[in-house]
Structures are given as structure tokens and as C-alpha cells.
C-alpha atoms as one frame of an Amber mdcrd trajectory, in Angstrom:
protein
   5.820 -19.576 -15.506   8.608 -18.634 -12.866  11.452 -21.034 -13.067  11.048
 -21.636  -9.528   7.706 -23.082 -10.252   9.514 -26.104 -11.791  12.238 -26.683
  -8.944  12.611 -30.330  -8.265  11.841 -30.895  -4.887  14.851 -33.010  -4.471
  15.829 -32.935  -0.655  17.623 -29.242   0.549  21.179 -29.604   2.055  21.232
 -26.629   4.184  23.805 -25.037   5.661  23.283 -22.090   8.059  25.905 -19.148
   8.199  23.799 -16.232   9.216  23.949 -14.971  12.346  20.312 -14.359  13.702
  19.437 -11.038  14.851  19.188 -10.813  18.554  16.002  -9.966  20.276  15.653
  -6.845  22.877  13.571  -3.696  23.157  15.751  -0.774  22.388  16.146   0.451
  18.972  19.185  -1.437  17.514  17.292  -4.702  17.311  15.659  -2.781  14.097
  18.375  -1.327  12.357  20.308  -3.095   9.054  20.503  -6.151   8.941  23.454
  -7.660   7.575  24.051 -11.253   7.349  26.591 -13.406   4.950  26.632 -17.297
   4.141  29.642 -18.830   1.944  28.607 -21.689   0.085  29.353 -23.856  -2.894
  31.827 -21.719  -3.977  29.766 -18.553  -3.642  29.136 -15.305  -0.982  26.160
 -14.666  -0.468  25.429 -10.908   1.476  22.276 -10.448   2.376  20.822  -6.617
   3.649  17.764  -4.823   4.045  17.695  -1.145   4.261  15.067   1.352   4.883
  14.367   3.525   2.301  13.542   6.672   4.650  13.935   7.568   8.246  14.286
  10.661  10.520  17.785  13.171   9.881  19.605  12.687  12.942  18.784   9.170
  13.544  20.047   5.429  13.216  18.113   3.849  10.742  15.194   1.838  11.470
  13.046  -0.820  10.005   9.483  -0.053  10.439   6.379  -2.002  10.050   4.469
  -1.529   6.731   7.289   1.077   5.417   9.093   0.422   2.255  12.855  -1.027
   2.659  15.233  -2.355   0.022  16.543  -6.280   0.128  20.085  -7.051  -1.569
  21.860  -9.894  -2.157  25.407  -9.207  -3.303  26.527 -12.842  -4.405  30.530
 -13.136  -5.474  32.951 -16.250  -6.426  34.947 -16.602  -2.689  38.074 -17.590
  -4.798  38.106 -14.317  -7.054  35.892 -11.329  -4.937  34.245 -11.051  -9.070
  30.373 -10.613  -8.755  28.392 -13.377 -10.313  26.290 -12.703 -12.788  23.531
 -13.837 -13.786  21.831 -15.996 -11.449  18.009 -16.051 -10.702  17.574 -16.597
  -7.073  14.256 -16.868  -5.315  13.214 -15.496  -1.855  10.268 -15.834   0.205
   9.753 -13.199   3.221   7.327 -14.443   5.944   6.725 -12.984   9.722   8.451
 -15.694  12.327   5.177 -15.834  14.081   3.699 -17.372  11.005   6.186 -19.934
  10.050   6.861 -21.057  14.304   5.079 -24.301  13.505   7.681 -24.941  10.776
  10.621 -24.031  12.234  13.057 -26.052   9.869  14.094 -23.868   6.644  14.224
 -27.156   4.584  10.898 -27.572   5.278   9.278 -24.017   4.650  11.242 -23.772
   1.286   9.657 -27.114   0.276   5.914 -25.301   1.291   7.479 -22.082  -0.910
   7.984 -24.157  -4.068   4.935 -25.869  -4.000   3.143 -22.846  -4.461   0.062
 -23.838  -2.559  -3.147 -21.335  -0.975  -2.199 -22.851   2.245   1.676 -21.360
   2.514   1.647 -18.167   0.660   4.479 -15.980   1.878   3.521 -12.131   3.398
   6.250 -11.203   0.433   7.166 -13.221  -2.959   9.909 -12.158  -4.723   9.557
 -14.437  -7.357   6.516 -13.972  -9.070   4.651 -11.601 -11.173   1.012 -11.161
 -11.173  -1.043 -10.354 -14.449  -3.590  -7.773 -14.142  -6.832  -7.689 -16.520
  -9.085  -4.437 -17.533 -12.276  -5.364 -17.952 -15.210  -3.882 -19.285 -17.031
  -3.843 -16.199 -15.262  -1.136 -13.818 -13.142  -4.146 -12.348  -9.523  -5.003
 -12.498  -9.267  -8.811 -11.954  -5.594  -9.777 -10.497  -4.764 -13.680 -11.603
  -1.556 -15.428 -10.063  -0.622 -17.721 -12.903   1.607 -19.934 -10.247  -1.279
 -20.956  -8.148  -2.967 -21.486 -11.366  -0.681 -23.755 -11.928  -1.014 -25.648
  -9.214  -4.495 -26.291  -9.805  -6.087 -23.568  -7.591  -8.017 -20.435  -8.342
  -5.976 -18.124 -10.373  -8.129 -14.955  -9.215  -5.772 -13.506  -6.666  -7.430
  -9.960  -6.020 -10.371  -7.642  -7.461 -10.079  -4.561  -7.871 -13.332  -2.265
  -8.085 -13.257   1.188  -9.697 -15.569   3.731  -9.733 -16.180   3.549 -13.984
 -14.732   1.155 -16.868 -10.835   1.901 -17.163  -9.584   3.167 -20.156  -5.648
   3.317 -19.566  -3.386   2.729 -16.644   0.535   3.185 -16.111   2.653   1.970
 -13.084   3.949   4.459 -10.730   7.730   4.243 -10.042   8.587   0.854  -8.811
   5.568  -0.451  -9.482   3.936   0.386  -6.545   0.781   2.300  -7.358  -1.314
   1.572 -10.278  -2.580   5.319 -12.317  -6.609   4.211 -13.913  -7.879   6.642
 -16.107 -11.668   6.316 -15.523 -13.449   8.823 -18.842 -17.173   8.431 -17.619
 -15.924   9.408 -13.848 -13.455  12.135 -15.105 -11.154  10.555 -12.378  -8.085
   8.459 -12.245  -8.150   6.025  -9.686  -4.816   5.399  -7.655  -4.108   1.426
  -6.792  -2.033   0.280  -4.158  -0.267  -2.604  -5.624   0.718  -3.654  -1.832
  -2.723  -5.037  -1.609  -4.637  -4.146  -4.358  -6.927  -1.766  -3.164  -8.111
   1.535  -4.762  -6.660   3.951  -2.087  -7.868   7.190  -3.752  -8.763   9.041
  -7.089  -7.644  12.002  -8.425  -9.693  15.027 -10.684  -8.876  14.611 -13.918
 -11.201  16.863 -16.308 -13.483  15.494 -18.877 -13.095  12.197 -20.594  -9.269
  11.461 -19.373  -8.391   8.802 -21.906  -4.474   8.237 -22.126  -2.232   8.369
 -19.376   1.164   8.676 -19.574   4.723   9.563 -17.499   7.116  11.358 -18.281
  10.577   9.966 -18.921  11.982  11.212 -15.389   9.188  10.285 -13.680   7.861
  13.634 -11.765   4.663  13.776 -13.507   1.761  12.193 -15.162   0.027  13.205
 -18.272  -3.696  12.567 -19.367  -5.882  13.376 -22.361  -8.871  14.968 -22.149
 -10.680  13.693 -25.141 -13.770  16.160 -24.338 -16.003  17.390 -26.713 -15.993
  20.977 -25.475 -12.931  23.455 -26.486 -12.214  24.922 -23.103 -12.118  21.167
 -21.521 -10.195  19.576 -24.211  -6.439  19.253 -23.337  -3.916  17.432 -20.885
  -4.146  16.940 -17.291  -1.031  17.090 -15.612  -1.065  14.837 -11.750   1.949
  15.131  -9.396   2.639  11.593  -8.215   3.998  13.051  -5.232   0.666  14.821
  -4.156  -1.459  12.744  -5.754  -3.209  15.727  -6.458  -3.591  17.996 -10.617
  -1.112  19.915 -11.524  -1.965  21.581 -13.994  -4.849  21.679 -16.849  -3.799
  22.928 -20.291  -6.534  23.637 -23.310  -4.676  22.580 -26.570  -7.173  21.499
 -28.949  -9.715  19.067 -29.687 -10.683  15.700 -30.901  -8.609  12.822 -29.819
  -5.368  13.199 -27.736  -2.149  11.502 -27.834   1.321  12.677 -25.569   5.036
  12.152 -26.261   8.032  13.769 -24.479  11.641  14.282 -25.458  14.141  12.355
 -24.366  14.814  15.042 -21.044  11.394  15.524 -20.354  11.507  19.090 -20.548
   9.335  19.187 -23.129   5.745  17.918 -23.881   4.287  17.513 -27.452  -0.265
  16.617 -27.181  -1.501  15.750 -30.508  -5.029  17.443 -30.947  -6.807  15.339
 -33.672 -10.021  17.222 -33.972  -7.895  20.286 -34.605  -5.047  19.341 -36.501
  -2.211  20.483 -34.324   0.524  19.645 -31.872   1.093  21.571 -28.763   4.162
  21.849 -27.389   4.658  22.222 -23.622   7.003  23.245 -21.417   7.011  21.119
 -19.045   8.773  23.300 -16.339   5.868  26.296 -16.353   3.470  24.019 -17.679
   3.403  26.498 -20.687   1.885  25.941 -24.125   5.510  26.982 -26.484   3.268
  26.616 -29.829   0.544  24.986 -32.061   1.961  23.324 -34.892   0.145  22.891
 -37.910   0.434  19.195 -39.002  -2.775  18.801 -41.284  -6.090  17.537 -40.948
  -6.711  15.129 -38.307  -3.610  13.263 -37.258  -3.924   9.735 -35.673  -0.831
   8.710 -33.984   2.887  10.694 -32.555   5.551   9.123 -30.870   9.238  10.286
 -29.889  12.003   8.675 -31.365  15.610   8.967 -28.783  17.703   7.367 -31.282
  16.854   9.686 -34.178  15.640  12.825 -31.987  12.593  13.352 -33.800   9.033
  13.784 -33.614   6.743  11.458 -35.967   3.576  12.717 -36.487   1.102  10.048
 -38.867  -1.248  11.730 -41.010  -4.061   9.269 -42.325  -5.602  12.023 -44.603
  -2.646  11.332 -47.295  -0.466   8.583 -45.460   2.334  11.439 -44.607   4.717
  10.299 -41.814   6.119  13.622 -40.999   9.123  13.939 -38.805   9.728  17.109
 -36.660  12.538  18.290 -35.359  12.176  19.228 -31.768  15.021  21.971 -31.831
  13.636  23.921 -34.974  10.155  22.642 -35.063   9.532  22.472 -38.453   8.935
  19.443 -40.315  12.185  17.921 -41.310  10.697  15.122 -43.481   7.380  13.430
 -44.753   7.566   9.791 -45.780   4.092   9.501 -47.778   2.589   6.060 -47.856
  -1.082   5.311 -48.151  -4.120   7.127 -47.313  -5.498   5.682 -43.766  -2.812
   5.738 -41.456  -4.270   4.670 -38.009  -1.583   4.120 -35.324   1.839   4.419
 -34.776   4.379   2.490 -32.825   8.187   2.247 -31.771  10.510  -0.782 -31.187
  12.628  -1.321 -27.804  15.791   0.486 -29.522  14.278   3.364 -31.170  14.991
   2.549 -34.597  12.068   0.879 -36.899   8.741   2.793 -36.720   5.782   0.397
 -37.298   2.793   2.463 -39.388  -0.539   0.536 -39.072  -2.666   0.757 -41.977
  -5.970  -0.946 -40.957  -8.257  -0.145 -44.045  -5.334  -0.919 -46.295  -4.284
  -4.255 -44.574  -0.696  -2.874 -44.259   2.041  -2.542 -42.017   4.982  -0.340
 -42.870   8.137  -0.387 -41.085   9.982   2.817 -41.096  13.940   3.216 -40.139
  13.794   6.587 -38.347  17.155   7.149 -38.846  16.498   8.630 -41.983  12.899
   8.563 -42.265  12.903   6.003 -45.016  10.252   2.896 -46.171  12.418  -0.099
 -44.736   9.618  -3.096 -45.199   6.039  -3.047 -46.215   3.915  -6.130 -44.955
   0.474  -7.153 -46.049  -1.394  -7.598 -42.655  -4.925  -8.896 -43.670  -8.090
  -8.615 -41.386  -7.787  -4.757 -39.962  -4.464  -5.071 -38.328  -4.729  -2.287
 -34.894  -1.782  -2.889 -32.417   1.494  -3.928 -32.433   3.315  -4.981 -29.264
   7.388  -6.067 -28.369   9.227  -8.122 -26.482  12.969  -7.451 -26.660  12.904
  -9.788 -29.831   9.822  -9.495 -31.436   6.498  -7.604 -32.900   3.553  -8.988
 -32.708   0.663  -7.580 -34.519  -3.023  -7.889 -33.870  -5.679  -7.800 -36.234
  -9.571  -7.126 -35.414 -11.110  -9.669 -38.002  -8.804 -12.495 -36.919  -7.534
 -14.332 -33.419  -4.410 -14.530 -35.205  -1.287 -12.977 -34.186   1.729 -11.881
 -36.493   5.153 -12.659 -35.072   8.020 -11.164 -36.714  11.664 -11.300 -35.771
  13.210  -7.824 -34.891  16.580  -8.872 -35.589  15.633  -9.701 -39.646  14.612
  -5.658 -40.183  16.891  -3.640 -42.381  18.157  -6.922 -44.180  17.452  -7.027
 -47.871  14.986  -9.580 -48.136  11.393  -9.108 -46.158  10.848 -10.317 -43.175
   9.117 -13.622 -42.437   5.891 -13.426 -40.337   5.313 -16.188 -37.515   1.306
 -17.108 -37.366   0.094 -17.891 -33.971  -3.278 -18.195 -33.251  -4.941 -16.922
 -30.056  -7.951 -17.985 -29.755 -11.307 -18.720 -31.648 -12.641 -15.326 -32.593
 -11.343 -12.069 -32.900 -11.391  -8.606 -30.868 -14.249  -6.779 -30.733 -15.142
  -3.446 -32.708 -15.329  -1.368 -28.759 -12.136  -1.555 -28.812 -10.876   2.361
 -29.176 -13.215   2.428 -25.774  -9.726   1.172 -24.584  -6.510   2.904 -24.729
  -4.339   0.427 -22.728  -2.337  -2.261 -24.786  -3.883  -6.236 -24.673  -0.094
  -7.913 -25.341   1.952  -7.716 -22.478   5.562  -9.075 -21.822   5.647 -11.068
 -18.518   9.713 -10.369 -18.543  10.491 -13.626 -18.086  12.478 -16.424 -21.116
  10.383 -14.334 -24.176   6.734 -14.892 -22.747   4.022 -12.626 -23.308   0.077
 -12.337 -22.085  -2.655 -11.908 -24.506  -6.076 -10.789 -23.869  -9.120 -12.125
 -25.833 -11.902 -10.133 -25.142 -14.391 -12.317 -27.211 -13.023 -15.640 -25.555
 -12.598 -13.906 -21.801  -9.878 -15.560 -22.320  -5.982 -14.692 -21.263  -3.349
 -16.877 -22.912   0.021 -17.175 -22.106   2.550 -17.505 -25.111   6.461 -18.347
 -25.012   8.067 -17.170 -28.409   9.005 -19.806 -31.005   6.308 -22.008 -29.974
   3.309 -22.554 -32.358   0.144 -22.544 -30.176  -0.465 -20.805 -26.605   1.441
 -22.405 -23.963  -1.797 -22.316 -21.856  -4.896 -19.678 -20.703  -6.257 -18.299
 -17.754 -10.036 -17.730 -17.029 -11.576 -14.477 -16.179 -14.697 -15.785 -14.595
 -17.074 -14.577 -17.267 -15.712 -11.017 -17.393 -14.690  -8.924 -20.857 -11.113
  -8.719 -21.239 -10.216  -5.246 -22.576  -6.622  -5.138 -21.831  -3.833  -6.947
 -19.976  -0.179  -5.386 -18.286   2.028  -7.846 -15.779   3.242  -6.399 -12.035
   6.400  -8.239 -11.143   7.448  -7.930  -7.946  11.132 -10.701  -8.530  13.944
  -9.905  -7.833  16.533  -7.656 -10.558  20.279  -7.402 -11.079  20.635  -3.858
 -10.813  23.861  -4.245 -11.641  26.402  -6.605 -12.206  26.123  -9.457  -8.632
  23.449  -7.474  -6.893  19.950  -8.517  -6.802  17.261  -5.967  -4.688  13.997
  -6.040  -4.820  11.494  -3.299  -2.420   9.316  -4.349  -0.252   6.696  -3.046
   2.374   7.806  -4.566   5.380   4.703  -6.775   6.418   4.615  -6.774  10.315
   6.231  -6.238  13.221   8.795  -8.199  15.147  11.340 -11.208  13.699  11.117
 -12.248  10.248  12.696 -15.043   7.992  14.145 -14.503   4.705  13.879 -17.499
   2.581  16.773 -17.882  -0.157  16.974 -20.415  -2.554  19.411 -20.673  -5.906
  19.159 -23.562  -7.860  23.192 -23.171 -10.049  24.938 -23.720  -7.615  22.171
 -25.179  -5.492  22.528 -23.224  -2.280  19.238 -22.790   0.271  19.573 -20.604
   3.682  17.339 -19.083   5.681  18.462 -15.252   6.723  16.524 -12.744   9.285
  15.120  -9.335  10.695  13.462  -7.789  12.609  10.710  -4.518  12.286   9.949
  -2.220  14.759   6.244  -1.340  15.585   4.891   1.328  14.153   2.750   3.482
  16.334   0.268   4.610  14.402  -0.607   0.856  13.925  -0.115   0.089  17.429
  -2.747   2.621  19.014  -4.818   1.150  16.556  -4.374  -2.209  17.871  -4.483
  -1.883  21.332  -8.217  -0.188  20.882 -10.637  -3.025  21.530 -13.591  -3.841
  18.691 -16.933  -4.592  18.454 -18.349  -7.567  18.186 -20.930  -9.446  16.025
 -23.582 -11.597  18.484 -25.485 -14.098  16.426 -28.971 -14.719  17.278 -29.565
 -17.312  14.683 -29.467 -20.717  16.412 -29.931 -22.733  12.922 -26.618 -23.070
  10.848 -28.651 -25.343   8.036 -30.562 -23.595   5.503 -32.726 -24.911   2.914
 -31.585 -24.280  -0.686 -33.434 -22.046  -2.733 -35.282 -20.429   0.265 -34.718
 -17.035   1.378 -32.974 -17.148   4.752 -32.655 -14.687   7.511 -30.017 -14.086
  10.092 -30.262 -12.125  12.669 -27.946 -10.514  15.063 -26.508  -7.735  17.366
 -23.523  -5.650  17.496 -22.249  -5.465  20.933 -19.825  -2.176  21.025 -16.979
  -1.728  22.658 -16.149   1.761  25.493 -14.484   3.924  22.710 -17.561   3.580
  20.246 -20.549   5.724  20.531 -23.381   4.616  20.301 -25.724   7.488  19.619
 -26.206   6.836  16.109 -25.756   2.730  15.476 -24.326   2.600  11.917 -24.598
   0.180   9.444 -22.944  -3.316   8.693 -21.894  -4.422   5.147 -22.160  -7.999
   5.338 -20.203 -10.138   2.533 -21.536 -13.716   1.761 -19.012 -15.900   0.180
 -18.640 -19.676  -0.982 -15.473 -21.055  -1.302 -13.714 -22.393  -3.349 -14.575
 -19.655  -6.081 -15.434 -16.199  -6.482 -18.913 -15.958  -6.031 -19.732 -13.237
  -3.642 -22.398 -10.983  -2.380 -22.471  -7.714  -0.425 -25.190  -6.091   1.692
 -25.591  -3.120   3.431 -27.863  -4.003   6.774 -29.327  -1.099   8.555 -30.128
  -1.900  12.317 -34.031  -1.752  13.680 -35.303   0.499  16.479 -34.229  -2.191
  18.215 -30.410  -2.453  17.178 -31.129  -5.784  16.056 -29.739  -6.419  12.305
 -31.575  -8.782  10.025 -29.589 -10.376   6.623 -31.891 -11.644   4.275 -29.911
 -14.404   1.817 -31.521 -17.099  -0.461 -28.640 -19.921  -1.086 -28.901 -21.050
  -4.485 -26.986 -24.119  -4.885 -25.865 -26.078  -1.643 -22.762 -25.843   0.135
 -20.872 -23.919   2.881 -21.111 -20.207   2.587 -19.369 -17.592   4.784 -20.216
 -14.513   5.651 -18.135 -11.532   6.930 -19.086  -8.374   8.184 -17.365  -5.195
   8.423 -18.301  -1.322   9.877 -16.963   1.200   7.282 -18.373   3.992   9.378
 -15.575   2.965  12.417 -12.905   1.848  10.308 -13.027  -1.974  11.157 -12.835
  -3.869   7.538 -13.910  -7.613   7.286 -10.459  -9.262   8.708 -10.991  -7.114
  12.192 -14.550  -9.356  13.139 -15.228 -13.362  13.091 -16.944 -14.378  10.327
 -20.186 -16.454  10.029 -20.115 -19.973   8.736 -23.464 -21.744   7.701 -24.426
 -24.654   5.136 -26.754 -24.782   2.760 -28.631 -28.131   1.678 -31.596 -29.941
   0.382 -34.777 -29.631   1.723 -34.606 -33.053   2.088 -31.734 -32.931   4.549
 -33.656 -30.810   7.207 -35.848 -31.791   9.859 -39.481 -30.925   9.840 -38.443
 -28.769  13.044 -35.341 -27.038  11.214 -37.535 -26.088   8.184 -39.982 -24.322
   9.846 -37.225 -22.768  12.048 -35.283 -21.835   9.149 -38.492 -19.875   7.116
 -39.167 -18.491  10.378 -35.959 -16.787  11.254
């Protein structure tokens, strides 16, 4: 996966320049940090910068608010930036890493990529992130994978089965269009919790953003006139926009290139609406034919292709005059369009044909035409290739982006992914299921019929390896990465939600020129958080001597909740117990509901032995499952248990 993932553990030479922040209680201890190492040639500048703070004031880092970390590396001998390198930094509270004080050491516990040291922040990895069928998002870490431990990171429950998502800027919030809900769920990628939903008309299907970024388009695929449209969401607010009617049927959105304007393909009514995307104005209703399928904007050419599966007409629009500047006819049963990274070749799928045509939309021309057997539906790139799925066959098509425009056709790479193909639900889906990971060429593919997820690495022949999703449907796959970039030529920032309060070490490790240090900084409380803490909670009181339990036998454990002053106690709410048993992902929740006499009873039946856990939290006061000491009993064979612990066990 990462290259750091296959760092030699060969023994760290550290040398250590920075200059540690000093500790104190006014306001300066929380400000910049600025540090700088020279070694091996190299200086290395570290910061960290708060992206906010009050007019007026010094800024401040802050506990759980967002702050930018740079590393400006240049050659000592020159001042020239160097470029590119791919260093790796872990960010971890001091209080955690106390008991390994020695940087050598905690870099060693980094690379290993062990459950046991996970850093608060990992700037080197990128997490891949699974639709399901089944109203869940499941969130795999392919480096722990790796190492041989669960690759479920995180699961994420929605309200209703996705449809289509988009990252927010910066990739922190996740946009879920959920149709059967008519909401789309907002997904903190700091922790991957749904932190909200947002109205979003009937049957939101795509989701989109436009080019600048300041709003968020979905299509209403309803079956009702008024209700059919676009959906436009502020990001900002989190809250609609806007609702515009355009037409019916099936809905597809592109934008030009400034994102002033908006063009909504109605497919049910044979238009495209064009939007201004300052009023939030409907401009026009173009007449492109009976039911298109597919429209996309092309930068490079400045046109508008609209696909036509009536006749096969690709018609491109100019977005000046718009009128239809040109119609490329191919074959009758168009389905989908799609556009490579530099704007240029236009890829027309044909599924009932078995064709893909490649079209050079710099003059609207026929550039390629490639016999695609088994229903080919979705093409995907990487920065060098298109690969093309088909919904008969595991197989994917590779072909080189680099051979298009040449005279002779392109050759088409097999790989196959899989043992059986995609299933026919698959226009349930709107989101893509080939996803670039953005690292060497490599690329995630979903296999809904498998539940599988491989991982593939371009010019190899076969999958480089799979992940599991623990019996759930695969629908679609997209990759978070959260490394850090060049953002330009020697500097290297990544954003981050500060973690906690107080000191905190920066773990930096480059492996050309092998250089390891260990910078610092320090976050002020925030106070908010801080009232929170200092408030005292409740606590769980167990009343269940017995910690065996039989397996296969229903089991009940009882116990109390003794409050805490600030909680009232006039109307005792309820506790949402979660049983767990580790290692794995098995889990059940249960809402218990006190007696008359405050006394809650759990009733479990442990099906195969083992150690179970069980955590408790009070939604109704705020306190979540981390705030209250879990419960820890085993399960075993009859056999195991005393005459006496049997009948205590049915008992109680």
C-alpha cells in the first residue's frame, strides 16, 4: 500500500534539532510553532498554523480545531526546494506516547502499523470507503490489513441505502445521497460519524459540486413533475438552497468551467436546463431529443456533450450560443458518457451494442471504436489509464491513455477481478465502483457479487490482493487520503483537527535521504470541551455477581445507574447497551428501559464461547460509550460451570 508500509526497520540514527516548545499557562505556549532540523544535506521547517482565530488576536492552536502542518524541506548548500520526496508523519498527544519517550522507538511502533500504536493523526495513509447495499458505509484500513489485523476500521450507519456521495473540500465531510429518505446524510470524516442530514426532495440520486466549490447539486429523479429537478445544498449551512423543477425522468448535472452556469439533463423529458447559478435561475430548456442518457462538460474543448441513445447522436453544444454545434452519430443505444483526466477523448458506452467509442472533443470526431463484449457500463481513470467494466463479466479492460489519437487501435489489457460479474441493481447506484487510491498507479475495485474489494497496481496481470467486507454487498468504492501533498514545489501540508489538548509530538520520517526527528506543539483547551469535562458522570453499578455464562443460554445482567448532582432524576432514561466480541465485528445493540425500580435488566444469549464486552451509553444526557466502563464477561461450555454457577447464571 503506502510506501511507508514497507520501511525496513533498520535501526533510526536520530538527530534532534528542534527546539521543544516551552510549557506555561498564558497564551503564547499555543501559538505557531516553528521548529527547523538540518540534516543529511537537507532543511527541514516544520509549522503548524491555525486555520481560523479571533480579528485582533495572536493566533492560537485550539483543541479539536482544524490547523495546517508544513514541512518546507530545501538542499542547505543551494536554498532550492526539494522536490519530490514522500515523507511520513505521525501526530500523537505527549500524554500518550510518555511511556515511550525515545523517538527511535515510537517511529519503529509507527511503521509497524499495529492496533496497539495507532497515532491520534496519520498522515500517511488513506482509508477506502465501501457503499453497501445495506444503509452502511464500511471504512477498511488496508495497512492494518496488512499487518494481519482487521481491516474494518469504522462503520458508518445511514438512515437508507446510499446512492452517491462526493467529498466536501478537503476531504473533510462526506455528502450521501439517501433516495428512499429524501435526505443526504453529512459524514464527518474526523471520526466517521454521520453528524447530520440535510432535506433533499424526492429521490435525490446524483450529487455533485460545483467546480469552485460553494455549492452542491442533487437530482431529484421523482416521478412527479413539480418534484422532479435539482436540489441545490450550501456546504457552508449545511442547509437547501434552492429547489428548481426542470423536467423529468432521470437527472444528470454538469457545470462550465466558471461555475456560473449549471446544465440538468431531464431524461423523461428530453431537455437540458440551464441554470444560473448566481439567482439559481432556470436561463432555458433545450430541446435535445427523446430521452438522453448521459452529459458531461468538456474544459478543453468548451462544449457541452449531450448522448442521445434513441439514434446514437453525440451532440455538442456550445455554451455561449446554445445551439448544437455538432452531432457525431454512432449507434442506436448510447448509455453513458465519460471524460478522461485532460479533457480530450470522450468515452461513449454502448452496452447493447458491446461498444466503446472514443471521441476527440476537439473536433467532435470518431477517434477509436472498441468491441467491449458482455454489456460494458462504466469506465474509470487513473492519470494513465481507462478501465472499463462490463456487467456479464469480472473482467476489466485496461487501455493505455497515452496510445489514443495514434493511427493504429489501441490495445486492451485483460484483468480479471474476480469470479462473477456485477449485478443487474446496479443503476440503484450512482457512485463509481473503480477508485484511484493516488498512490504508484493503484486503483480499488468493488465486486458486489464476490463482497469482495481488490486492490490492483497497473501493469500487473492479476489483483495485487482483496479486502473482505464481512458479508456485506459492495455497491461502490471511493478512497479518503488524509497523506501528506506537495502543494507546491518543497512544501508538503497536510490539515488536521488538532486531537487534544496540551504537548504533542510530531513524528517525521523520510526514507531518501534517511532523516527521522521528532518535532512538537502544544494546543490550548478549548472551553466548550472543558466545562464538559469537568461535569462529573454517571455511573453503571453491576449487580450481576457471575462473570461466566453458559453458551447458548439466554443470560441476564442486571444493574443500576447511580447519577451524578447535575442529572435529574425525575424521569430515569434509557441505556443502549452494546455487546461486542473481539477480535471481529460482531456486535449487538439494545435499548434497556429501567423498572419501577430503576433497576435495568440486559437479556443476551452468547452463541459461541468467548469474551464479550459490553458498553453502555445514555443518548438522552449526551454521555456516548467511551464516557462509562465497560462490562467484561466470558462465555463457555456448560461443561465448564459449576452446578452452583449454572443455576446462578439461568437465574439472574
Amino acid at each position: 500500500m503506502r510506501k511507508i508500509v514497507f520501511f525496513s526497520l533498520i535501526p533510526f540514527i536520530v538527530v534532534l534539532f528542534a527546539t521543544p516548545i516551552v510549557r506555561g499557562e498564558n497564551a503564547e505556549e499555543f501559538q505557531l510553532a516553528k521548529q527547523v532540523i538540518e540534516e543529511k544535506g537537507l532543511r527541514i521547517e516544520f509549522s503548524i498554523d491555525p486555520i481560523s482565530h479571533v480579528p485582533g488576536e495572536s493566533p492560537t492552536l485550539i483543541e479539536r480545531n482544524y490547523a495546517d502542518v508544513k514541512f518546507r524541506i530545501t538542499d542547505i548548500s543551494t536554498g532550492q526546494p526539494v522536490s519530490p520526496l514522500e515523507p511520513a508523519v505521525w501526530i500523537d498527544p505527549l500524554a500518550k506516547t510518555v511511556e515511550i519517550p525515545e523517538c527511535t522507538e515510537r517511529l519503529k511502533r509507527y511503521t509497524q502499523g499495529t492496533l496497539s500504536f495507532q497515532a491520534a493523526v496519520d498522515l500517511n495513509k488513506f482509508f477506502i470507503l465501501v457503499m453497501n447495499n445495506d444503509q452502511t458505509i464500511s471504512v477498511i484500513d488496508p495497512i492494518l490489513g496488512i499487518s494481519g489485523y482487521s481491516q474494518l476500521y469504522a462503520m458508518i450507519r445511514l438512515q437508507a441505502p446510499a446512492a452517491d456521495w462526493i467529498f466536501g473540500q478537503e476531504q473533510k465531510k462526506l455528502y450521501v445521497t439517501m433516495p428512499k429518505a429524501g435526505r443526504t446524510a453529512i459524514v464527518s470524516m474526523d471520526d466517521f460519524k454521520v453528524i447530520g442530514t440535510i432535506e433533499s426532495g424526492e429521490w435525490p440520486m446524483q450529487i455533485t459540486m460545483q467546480p469552485d466549490g460553494r455549492y452542491l447539486w442533487v437530482g431529484n429523479d421523482a416521478e412527479q413533475d413539480s418534484e422532479s429537478g435539482v436540489t441545490v445544498i450550501d456546504p457552508l449551512s449545511n442547509e437547501q438552497a434552492a429547489f428548481i423543477a426542470t423536467g423529468t425522468g432521470r437527472h444528470q448535472i454538469a457545470f462550465s468551467e466558471d461555475s456560473l452556469f449549471a446544465y440538468v439533463m431531464n431524461a423523461g423529458s428530453g431537455t437540458v436546463s440551464v441554470i444560473d447559478t448566481q439567482s439559481m435561475g432556470k436561463i432555458k430548456d433545450m430541446d435535445v431529443g427523446s430521452s438522453p442518457a448521459s452529459i458531461l462538460y468538456s474544459n478543453l474543448a468548451r462544449m457541452l456533450f449531450v448522448a442521445s441513445p434513441t439514434k446514437g447522436d453525440i451532440m455538442g453544444i456550445d455554451p455561449e450560443t446554445l445551439t448544437i454545434q455538432s452531432n457525431l452519430r454512432t449507434e442506436a443505444g448510447l448509455d453513458s458518457l465519460y471524460l478522461a483526466p485532460n479533457g480530450r477523448w470522450l468515452f461513449a458506452v454502448n452496452s447493447r451494442k458491446g461498444r466503446v467509442d472514443i471521441v476527440d472533443t476537439t473536433n467532435t470526431s470518431l477517434a477509436h471504436r472498441l468491441s467491449v463484449k458482455a454489456r460494458p457500463f462504466h469506465v474509470a481513470f487513473t492519470d494513465t489509464y481507462a478501465y472499463i467494466r462490463s456487467q456479464d463479466s469480472p473482467d476489466v479492460k485496461l487501455l493505455r491513455l497515452s496510445d489514443l489519437g495514434k493511427n493504429h487501435s489501441p490495445k486492451m489489457q485483460n484483468v480479471v477481478v474476480g469470479n462473477s460479474s456485477s449485478p443487474s441493481d446496479q443503476d440503484l447506484v450512482r457512485a463509481n465502483s473503480i477508485a484511484p487510491t493516488g498512490e504508484w498507479g493503484t486503483v480499488v475495485i468493488s465486486n458486489p457479487n464476490d463482497k469482495r474489494i481488490y486492490y490492483y497496481m497497473e501493469g500487473m496481470i492479476a489483483p495485487m490482493g482483496t479486502f473482505t467486507t464481512y458479508g456485506r454487498t459492495p455497491m461502490a468504492v471511493t478512497v479518503m487520503d488524509r497523506s501528506l501533498r506537495e502543494t507546491e514545489k518543497g512544501l508538503y501540508t497536510a490539515r488536521i483537527r488538532i486531537p487534544s489538548k496540551g504537548e504533542h509530538s510530531v513524528a517525521f520520517l523520510l526514507d531518501t535521504p534517511w532523516v527521522d526527528n521528532c518535532f512538537s506543539f502544544s494546543a490550548a483547551p478549548d472551553p466548550d470541551l472543558e466545562r464538559e469535562r469537568s461535569k462529573p458522570k454517571p455511573k453503571i453499578v453491576h449487580l450481576s455477581q457471575l462473570r461466566d455464562y453458559p453458551v447458548g443460554q439466554k443470560m441476564v445482567l442486571r444493574f443500576a445507574v447511580e447519577w451524578s448532582r447535575h442529572v435529574s432524576t425525575d424521569a430515569t432514561p434509557k441505556v443502549v447497551a452494546m455487546a461486542t466480541r473481539p477480535p471481529g465485528n460482531w456486535q449487538i445493540r439494545k435499548v434497556v428501559n429501567p423498572s419501577t425500580e430503576g433497576i435495568y435488566e440486559l437479556e443476551l444469549t452468547p452463541e459461541v464461547p468467548g469474551i464479550y464486552l459490553i458498553n453502555f451509553s445514555i443518548p438522552d444526557i449526551g454521555v456516548d460509550f467511551t464516557e462509562i466502563p465497560y462490562l467484561v464477561f466470558k462465555a463457555v461450555s456448560q461443561e465448564s460451570l459449576t452446578q452452583k454457577e449454572r443455576r446462578y447464571a439461568l437465574s439472574n
